[in-house]
C-alpha positions, -999 to 999 in steps of 0.1 A, spaced: 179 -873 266 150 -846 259 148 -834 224 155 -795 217 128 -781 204 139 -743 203 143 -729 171 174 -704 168 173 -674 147 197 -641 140 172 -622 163 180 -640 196 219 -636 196 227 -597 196 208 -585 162 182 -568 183 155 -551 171 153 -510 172 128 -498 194 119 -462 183 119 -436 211 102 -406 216 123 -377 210 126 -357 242 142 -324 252 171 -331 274 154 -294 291 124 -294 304 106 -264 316 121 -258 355 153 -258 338 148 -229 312 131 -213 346 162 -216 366 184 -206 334 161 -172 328 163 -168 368 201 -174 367 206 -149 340 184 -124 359 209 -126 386 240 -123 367 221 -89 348 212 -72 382 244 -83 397 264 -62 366 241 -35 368 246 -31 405 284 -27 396 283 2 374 284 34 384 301 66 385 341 61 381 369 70 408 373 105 392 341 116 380 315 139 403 280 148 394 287 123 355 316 146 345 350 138 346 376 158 374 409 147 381 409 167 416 382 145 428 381 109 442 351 95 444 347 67 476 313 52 458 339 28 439 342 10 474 307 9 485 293 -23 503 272 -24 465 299 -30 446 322 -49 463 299 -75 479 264 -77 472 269 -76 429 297 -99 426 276 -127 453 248 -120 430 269 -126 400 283 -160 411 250 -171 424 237 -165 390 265 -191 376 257 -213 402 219 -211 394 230 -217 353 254 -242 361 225 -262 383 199 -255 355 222 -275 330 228 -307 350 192 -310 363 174 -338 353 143 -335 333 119 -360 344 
């Protein structure tokens, strides 16, 4: 039989020993980028949906008038495409990985 030599201490079974970590942001700088591009997105698709109501002509207010703008390709399409593509921009700025 061979002698055992090993010396046991607290430190071998499951007391380990902190190792200090440098603090890191979970966001780096590509993800702020793609949040400030994603809320650029969501801005200009809002702004593209205002605009003159159903009943107003030339800014003031008739109720003989219907204006067709409230329809226009703008409004109905292109802002709200830019507005979800602005949430999927944020939402893909949040789980991106820093490296």
């Amino acid at each position: 039989m061979a002698k055992k030599t090993a010396k046991f201490s607290a430190d071998r079974f499951g007391a380990a020993k902190e190792v200090p970590q440098e603090k890191k942001f979970y966001f780096g700088r590509d993800n702020y980028r793609l949040m400030l591009i994603g809320l650029a997105l969501i801005v200009v698709g809002f702004l593209l949906m205002m605009g003159a109501d159903a009943n107003t002509v030339d800014g003031k207010y008739d109720p003989n008038s219907w204006n067709e703008d409230i329809f226009s390709i703008r409004r109905i399409r292109i802002a709200p495409f830019l507005v979800i593509a602005g949430f999927a921009v944020e939402v893909y700025a949040i789980l991106k990985r820093n490296k």
